[in-house]
C-alpha positions as CSV (number, residue, x, y, z in Angstrom):
1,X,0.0,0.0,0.0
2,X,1.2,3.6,-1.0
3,X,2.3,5.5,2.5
4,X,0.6,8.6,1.1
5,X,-2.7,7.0,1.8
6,X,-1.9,7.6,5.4
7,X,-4.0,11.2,6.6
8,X,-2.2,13.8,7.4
9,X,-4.8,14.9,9.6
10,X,-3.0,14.2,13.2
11,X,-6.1,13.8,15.7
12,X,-6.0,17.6,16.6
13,X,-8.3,20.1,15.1
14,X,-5.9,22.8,15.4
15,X,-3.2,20.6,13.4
16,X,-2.7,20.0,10.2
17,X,0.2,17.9,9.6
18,X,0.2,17.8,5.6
19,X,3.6,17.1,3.8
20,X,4.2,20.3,1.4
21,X,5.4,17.9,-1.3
22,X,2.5,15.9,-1.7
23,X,0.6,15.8,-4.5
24,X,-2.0,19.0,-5.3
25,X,-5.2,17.1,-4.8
26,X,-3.5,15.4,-1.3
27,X,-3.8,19.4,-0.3
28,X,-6.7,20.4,-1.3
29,X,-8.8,17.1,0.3
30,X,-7.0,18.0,3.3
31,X,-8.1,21.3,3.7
32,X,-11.3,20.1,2.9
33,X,-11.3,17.3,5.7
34,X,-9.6,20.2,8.2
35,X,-12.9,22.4,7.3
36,X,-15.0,19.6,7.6
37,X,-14.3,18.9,11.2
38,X,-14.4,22.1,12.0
39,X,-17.5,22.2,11.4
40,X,-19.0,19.0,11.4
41,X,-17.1,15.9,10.6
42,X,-15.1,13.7,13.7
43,X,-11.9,13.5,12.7
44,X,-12.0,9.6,13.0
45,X,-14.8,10.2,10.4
46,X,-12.4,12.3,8.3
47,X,-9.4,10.1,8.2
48,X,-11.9,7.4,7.2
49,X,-13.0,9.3,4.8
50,X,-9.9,11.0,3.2
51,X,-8.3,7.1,3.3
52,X,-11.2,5.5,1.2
53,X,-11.3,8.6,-1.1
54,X,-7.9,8.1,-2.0
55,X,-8.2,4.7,-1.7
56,X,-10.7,4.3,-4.9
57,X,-8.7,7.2,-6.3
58,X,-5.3,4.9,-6.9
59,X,-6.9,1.8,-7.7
60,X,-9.9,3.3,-9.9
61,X,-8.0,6.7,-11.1
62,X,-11.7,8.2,-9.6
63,X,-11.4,11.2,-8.6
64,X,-13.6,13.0,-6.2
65,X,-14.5,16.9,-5.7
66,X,-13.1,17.0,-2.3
67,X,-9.0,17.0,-4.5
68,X,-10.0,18.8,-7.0
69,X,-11.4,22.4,-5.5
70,X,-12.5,23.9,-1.9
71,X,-15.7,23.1,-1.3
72,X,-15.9,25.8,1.0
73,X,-15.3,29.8,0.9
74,X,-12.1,30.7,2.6
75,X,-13.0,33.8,4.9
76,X,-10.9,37.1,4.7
77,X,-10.0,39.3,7.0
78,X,-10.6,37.0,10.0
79,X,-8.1,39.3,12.3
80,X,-9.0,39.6,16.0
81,X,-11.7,42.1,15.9
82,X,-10.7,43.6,18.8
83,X,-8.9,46.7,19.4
84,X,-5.0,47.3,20.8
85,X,-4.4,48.4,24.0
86,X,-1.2,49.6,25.8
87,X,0.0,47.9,28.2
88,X,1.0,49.7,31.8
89,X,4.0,48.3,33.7
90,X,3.6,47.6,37.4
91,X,4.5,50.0,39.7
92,X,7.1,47.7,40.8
93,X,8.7,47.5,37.6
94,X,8.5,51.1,36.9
């Protein structure tokens, strides 16, 4: 079996541990799975998922929408809406 069938999605939400020389599509359907549980997928779910998906992909040459686009709209200007403050020192480091 090919290695790169293995997720890169690590068990964390806030991780995404995809190798930068993989393929284009192995990009895009991880981004894809990392939005999906984000928002609704588990990410046992997901690796199943992005496994069988790539799966059928290599065997069948099938492949699906999740490698070839985003199937969601990336958000701009996401900044911390809050504003600045200064920070005072201490007295006692004054």
């Amino acid at each position: 079996m090919d290695s790169t069938l293995n997720p890169p999605l690590n068990g964390s939400v806030g991780m995404n541990n995809n190798v930068i020389e993989q393929k284009g599509e192995h990009n895009i359907m991880s981004f894809n799975m990392v939005h999906e549980i984000v928002s609704e997928k588990t990410v046992k779910d997901a690796k199943k998922f992005y496994t069988e998906t790539f799966e059928k992909y290599y065997r069948d040459g099938t492949p699906s929408v999740y490698m070839e686009k985003l199937l969601f709209d990336p958000q701009i200007a996401t900044g911390d809406p809050d504003e600045s403050m200064t920070m005072i020192k201490p007295p006692y480091l004054q």
